[in-house]
N, C-alpha and C positions, 0 to 999 in steps of 0.2 A: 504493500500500500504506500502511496506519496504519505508522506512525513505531516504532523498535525497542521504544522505551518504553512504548509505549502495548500495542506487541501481548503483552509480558510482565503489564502488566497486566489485559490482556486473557484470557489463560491463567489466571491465580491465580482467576479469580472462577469454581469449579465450584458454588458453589449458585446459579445465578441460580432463581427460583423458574419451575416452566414447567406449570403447574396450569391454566392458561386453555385453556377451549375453547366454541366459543359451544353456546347451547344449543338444544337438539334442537328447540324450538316455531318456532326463528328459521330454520330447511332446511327448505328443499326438496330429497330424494333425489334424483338424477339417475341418465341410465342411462350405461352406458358408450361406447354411441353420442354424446353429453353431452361426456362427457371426450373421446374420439378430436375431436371437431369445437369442443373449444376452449373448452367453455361450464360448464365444471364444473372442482369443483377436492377433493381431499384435505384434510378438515376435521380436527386432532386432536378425539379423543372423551376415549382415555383412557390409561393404561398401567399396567402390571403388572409392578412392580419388583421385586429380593431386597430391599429395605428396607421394603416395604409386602405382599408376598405370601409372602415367603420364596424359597429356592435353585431348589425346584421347581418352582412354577406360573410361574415367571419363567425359566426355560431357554426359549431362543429355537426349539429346534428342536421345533415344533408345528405342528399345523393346526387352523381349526377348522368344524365341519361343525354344522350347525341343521336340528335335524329337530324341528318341530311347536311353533314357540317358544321350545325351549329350546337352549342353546347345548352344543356337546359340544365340549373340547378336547382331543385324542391329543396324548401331552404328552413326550417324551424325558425317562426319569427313572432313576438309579442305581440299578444295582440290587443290590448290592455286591458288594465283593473284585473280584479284577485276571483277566481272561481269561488261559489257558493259553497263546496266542502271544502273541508279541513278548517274552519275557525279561523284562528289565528295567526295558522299556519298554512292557511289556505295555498295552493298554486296558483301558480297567474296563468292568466287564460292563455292560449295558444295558439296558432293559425300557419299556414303554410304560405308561403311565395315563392313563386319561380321567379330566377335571373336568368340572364339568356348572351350566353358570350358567340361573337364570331372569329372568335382567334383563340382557340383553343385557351380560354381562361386569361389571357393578358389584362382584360377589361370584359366590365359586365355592368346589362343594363335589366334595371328589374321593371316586372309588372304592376302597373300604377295604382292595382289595388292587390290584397290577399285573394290568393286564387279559393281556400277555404280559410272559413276561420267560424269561430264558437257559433254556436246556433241554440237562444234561446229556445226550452224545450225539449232540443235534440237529444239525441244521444254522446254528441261534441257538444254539448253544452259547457264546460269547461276547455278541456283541448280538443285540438285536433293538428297529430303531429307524427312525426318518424313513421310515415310511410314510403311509400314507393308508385314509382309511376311507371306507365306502358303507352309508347302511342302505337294502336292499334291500325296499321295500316290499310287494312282490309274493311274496317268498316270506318277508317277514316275520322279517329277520335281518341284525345285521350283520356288514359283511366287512372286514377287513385288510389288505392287501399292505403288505408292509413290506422292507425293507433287511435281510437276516441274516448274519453273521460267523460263523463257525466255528472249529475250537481247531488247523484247517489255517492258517486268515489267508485264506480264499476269501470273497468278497463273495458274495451270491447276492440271490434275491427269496422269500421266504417269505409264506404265507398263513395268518390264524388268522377265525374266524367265531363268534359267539354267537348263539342264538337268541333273537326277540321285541327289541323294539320299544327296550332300553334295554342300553343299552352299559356302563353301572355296573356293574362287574367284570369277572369271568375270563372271557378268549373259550377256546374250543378250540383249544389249541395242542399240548396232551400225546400226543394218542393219536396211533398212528404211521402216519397216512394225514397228521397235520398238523405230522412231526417236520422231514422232508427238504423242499428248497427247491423252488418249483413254477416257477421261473426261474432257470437253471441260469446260472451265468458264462458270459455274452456269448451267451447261445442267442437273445436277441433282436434283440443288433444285428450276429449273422453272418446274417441273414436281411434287414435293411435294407440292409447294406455290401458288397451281392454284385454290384452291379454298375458298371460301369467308370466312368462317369459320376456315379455316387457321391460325395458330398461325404468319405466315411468311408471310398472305396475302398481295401483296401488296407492298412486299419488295426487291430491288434487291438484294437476299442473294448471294453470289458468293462464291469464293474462298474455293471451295471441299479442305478436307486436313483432316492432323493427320487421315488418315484412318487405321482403325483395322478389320481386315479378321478375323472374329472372329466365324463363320459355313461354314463348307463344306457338303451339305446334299445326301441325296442319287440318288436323280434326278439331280446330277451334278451343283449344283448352290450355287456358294462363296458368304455369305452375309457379308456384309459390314456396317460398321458406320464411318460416320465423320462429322467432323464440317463444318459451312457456317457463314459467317459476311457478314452484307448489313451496314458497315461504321458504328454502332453504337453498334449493338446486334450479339451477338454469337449464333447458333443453333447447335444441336447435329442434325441427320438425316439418314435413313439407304434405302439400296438400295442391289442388286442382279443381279449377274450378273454368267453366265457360258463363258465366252470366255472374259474375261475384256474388252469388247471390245460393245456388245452390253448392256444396263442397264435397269433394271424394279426399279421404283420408283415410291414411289406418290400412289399407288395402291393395297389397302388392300385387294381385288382379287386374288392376287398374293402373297398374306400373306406379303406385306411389309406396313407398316403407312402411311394412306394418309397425316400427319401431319410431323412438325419438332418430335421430340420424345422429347426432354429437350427443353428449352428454359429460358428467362431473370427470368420468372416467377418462376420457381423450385428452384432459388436460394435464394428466396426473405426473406424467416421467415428461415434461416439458425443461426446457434449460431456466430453470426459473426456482425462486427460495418462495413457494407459496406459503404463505402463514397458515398450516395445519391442512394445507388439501385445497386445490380447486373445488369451487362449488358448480363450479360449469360453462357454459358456453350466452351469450346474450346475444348482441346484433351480429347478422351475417350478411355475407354478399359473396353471389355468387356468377359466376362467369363459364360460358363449356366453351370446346373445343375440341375439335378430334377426337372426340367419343368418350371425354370423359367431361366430367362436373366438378369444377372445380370450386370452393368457397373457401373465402377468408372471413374466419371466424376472432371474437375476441372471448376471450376465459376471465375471471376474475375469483379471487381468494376468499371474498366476504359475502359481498348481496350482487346482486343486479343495478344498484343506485349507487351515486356515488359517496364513497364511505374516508373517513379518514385513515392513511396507513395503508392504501389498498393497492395490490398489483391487478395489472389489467392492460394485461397482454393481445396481442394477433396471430394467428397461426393457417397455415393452409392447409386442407384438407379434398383428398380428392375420390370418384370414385367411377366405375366404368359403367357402372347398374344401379341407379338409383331405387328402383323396386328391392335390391339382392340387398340394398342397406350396407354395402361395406367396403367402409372410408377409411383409405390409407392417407398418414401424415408424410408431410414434405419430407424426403429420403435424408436432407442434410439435417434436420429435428427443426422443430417449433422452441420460441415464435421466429416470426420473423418482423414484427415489430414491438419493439418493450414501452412500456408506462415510465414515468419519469420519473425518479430520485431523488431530483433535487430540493431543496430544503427551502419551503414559504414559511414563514413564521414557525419554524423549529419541526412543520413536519413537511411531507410529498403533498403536492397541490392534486387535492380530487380530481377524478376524472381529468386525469394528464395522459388522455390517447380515448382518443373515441369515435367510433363509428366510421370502421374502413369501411372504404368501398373501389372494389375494382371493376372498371368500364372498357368495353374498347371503341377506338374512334377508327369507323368505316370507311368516313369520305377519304382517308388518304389510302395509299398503296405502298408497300403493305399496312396491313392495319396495326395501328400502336394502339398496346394494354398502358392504362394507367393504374399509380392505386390512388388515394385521397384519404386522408384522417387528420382527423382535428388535435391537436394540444391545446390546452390549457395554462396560462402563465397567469402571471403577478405583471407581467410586463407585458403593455401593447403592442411592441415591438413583433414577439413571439406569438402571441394567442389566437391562436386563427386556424386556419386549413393550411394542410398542405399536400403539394402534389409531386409525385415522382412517376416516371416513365421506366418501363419494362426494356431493356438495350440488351442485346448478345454483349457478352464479353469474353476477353483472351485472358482475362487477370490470375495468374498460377498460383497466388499468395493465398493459402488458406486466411480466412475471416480477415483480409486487406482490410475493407471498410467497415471492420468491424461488429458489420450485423449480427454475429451470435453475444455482443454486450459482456463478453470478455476478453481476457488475451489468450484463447485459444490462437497456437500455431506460434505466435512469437516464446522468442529466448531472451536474456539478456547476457552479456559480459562486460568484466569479468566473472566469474563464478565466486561464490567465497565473500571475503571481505571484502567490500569496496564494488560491491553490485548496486547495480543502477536500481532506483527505484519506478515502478510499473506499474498504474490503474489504466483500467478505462473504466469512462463515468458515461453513466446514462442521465446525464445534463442535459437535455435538448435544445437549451438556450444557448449553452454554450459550445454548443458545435459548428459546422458549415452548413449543415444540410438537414436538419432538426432528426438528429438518430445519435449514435455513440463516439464519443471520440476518447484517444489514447495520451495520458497527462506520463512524462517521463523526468526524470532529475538527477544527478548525481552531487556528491561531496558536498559542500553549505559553503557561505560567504567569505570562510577563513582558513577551510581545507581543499585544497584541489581534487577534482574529479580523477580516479583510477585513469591511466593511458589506456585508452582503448575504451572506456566508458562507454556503451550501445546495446541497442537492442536489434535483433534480427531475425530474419526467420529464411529459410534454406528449402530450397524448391529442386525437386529430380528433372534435371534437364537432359537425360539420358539420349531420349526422346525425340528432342529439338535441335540437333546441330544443324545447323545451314538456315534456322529461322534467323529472323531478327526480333528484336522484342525492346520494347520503353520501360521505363521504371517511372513513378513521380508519385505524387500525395500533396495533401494542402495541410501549409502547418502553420502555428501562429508561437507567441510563446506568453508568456502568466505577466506581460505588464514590464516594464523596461527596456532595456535593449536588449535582448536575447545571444547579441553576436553572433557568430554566420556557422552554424553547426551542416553537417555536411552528409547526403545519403549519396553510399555507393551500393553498387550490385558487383556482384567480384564473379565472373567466372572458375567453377575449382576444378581439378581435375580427379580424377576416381581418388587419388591420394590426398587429399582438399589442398593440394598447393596454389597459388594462386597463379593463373594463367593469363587474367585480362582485370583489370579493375576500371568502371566509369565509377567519376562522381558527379554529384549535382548540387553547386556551393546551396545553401537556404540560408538568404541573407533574412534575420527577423529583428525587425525593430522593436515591434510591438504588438497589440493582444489582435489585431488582425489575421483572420486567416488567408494564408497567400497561395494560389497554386503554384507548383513546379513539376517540369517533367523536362526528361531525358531527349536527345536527338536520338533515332533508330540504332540500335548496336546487335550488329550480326554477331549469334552464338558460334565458338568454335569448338571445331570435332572432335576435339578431346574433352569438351568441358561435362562434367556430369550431375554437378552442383553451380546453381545461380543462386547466390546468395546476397538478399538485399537487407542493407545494413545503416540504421542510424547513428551517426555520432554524435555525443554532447559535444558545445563547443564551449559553455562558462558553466562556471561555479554559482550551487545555489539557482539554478534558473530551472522552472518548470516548460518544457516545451509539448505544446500540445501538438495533437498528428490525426489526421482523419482520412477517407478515402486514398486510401494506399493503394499502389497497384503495379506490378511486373507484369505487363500483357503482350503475350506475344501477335507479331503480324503476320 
């Protein structure tokens, strides 16, 4: 672990600036078969903060759906004054609005009133929120399933629809075929939990929600996934419906899961220090392709709301038969995005990761996956959405960028006394790209760092003679002049002598994260080890490191 000193200063620096993202001419889209098999990676694109969009377009609880180039985001938004239940602690009422980008998220313009929002009497009489939309092309409108509250405190599934091709404003919600909920408390999952064998047997799972419309097939039937809590445990669960209004569930006949599909149990052996045991799985989204069904799911340690103290992770899960019910996790392990750490007023800021959602965008050739999830800060800078793109990658560095939220794959030396010290912090404020980065240091202000002071990690380049391959990563350093510490990749030969060395100076001033990368360097034929290596350059300096990468061309 960095030393006490270093990790308070490590804490104090909330603006590191985290603006880098490479740029779109340099990707290659990749598909999610790509990602499952190791060869792709999560690029940040962009994000959408309260200090750069405002309170509204930056509320995490959204989705967003691309029909014909343009972008449409259903967006959780206030809708004002406080709902009739709960007293004093009432909720505030709720409503949905769509925004509508033509540039793939750069900029967004919303519709000039809430497309739903509470309906005295109704059954969204208080909210109406965290649903999902479909524009139905074939009958030429779109449709809602949403989450509704009532002025009882009952959860339900409510429906609203507009007609033609543009979701920019008011769906039908008012007239009284669209007042009452078309998903009654728990009427979906007493129809998946009815038999003994049942993961949910037994359990009043209730409160249908975070539904995602994620097929429309050609015998006219929108299938659906969402979650269920029976007061202790989350379940994920999918159901079918053609008129939102009648449901088949429960009924592998019907090619839907006679079972929950995720449950407490999927999250259990995940890279993560759950506090006593996942309770299970809450908002999902899912995306197919080449024959299988892919969803990114989030798990969390306590409840379903957000709690103080809580992890509340993302994980992928995939499967080839959704009737056969059986969901294999991402081959490299879960998650693949972590909840935040870092410390607001002494403890983790609630609900710090929430509501991924992976989409892909049509109108280009090939098509690009995105994913989208919200964080939570103390700062407007950070609070908002954000977005990363799906890219093939060449990168050889086990956990380069970090994504598995430890130092799996790196070494340091020297060994012994005078070892460098090594975190990575799941800070999201303070990284490049809101995800993990790597804080490193050696000796203090009055002892010099051990010669050779670094951390590395060594890659079988057996493989690869006659390729060429880059090295680089974006590093900053904890607040002063850092001086110009230095990453090389050393070609070794079967006997690790050294054969070729580049380096790449990293001049750091300050808490700025800077990119660096290598010109192309042809591997030679005898090397068998590539070995990419940081050096400290001063005394006492914490040097942070994110996005790392040896990619061969």
């Amino acid at each position: 672990m960095i030393v006490k000193a270093v990790r308070l200063t490590v804490l104090a620096l909330a603006g590191i600036l985290i603006s880098f993202s490479l740029p779109a001419a340099a990707q290659t889209p990749a598909t999610l078969a790509d990602y499952w098999s190791g060869n792709a990676q999560w690029d940040f694109v962009r994000k959408w903060t309260t200090a750069t969009v405002g309170d509204k377009l930056a509320n995490t609880s959204s989705r967003i759906k691309v029909v014909n180039g343009n972008w449409y985001l259903f967006q959780r938004e206030f809708s004002g004054g406080q709902c009739a239940v709960g007293g004093a602690n009432a909720p505030w009422k709720l409503g949905i609005r769509v925004y509508k980008s033509t540039n793939q998220g750069e900029t967004w313009a919303a519709a000039p009133e809430l497309s739903v929002q509470p309906l005295a009497g109704s059954d969204f009489s208080c909210e109406a929120t965290d649903g999902d939309a479909v524009y139905d092309a074939a009958n030429n409108k779109w449709r809602i399933l949403f989450q509704c509250l009532n002025d009882a405190g009952i959860w339900q599934g409510c429906y609203a629809e507009r007609s033609g091709a543009d979701p920019m404003g008011a769906f039908d919600y008012t007239s009284a075929a669209r007042s009452r909920a078309v998903i009654t408390q728990g009427s979906l999952w007493r129809q998946i939990c009815d038999t003994r064998s049942d993961v949910c047997f037994g359990k009043n799972v209730v409160d249908e929600g975070t539904f995602n419309i994620f097929r429309q097939d050609a015998s006219g039937y929108f299938w659906v996934s969402f979650h269920g809590f029976d007061g202790k445990y989350g379940y994920r669960g999918i159901a079918k419906t053609t008129d939102f209004k009648t449901w088949i569930a429960g009924n592998p006949a019907y090619g839907v899961p006679v079972d929950a599909t995720l449950s407490a149990r999927d999250g259990a052996n995940w890279r993560e220090s759950w506090s006593g045991g996942t309770i299970g799985p809450g908002n999902g989204s899912m995306l197919e392709e080449g024959g299988y069904s892919y969803e990114l799911t989030e798990f969390t340690d306590r409840n379903l709301a957000c709690t103080d103290n809580q992890r509340w992770d993302q994980g992928l899960f995939r499967t080839s038969n959704i009737a056969g019910n059986q969901w294999s996790q991402l081959p490299q392990g879960n998650p693949i995005v972590y909840s935040s750490l870092a410390l607001e007023n002494g403890k983790p800021r609630i609900c710090n990761l929430a509501y991924g959602d992976i989409f892909r965008d049509t109108s280009v050739t090939p098509n690009v996956i995105y994913l989208k999830f919200g964080r939570e800060s103390g700062d407007p800078q950070y609070s908002g959405n954000y977005l990363y793109r799906l890219n093939k990658s060449g990168n050889v560095l086990k956990n380069g960028n970090l994504w598995m939220a430890d130092a799996t794959g790196w070494q340091r030396l020297p060994s012994g006394a005078g070892t460098p010290n090594l975190s990575v912090y799941r800070y999201p404020d303070m990284s490049p790209d809101g995800t993990q980065f790597l804080a490193t240091n050696c000796g203090s202000f009055t002892a010099p760092c051990t010669p050779g002071s670094s951390f590395f990690q060594d890659v079988d380049a057996s493989a690869y003679a006659g390729r060429s391959f880059r090295f680089g990563g974006k590093f900053a350093t904890a607040g002063g002049n850092g001086g110009t510490p230095s990453l090389v990749v050393f070609q070794l030969d079967a006997n690790f002598a050294v054969l070729r060395s580049d380096t790449v100076a990293l001049p750091l001033p300050d808490a700025t994260y800077r990119p660096f990368s290598s010109a192309p360097i042809q591997i030679m034929a005898n090397t068998k080890t590539l070995r990419y290596q940081f050096y400290h350059a001063a005394n006492g300096i914490t040097y942070f490191a994110a996005n790392m990468y040896l990619n061969l061309e």
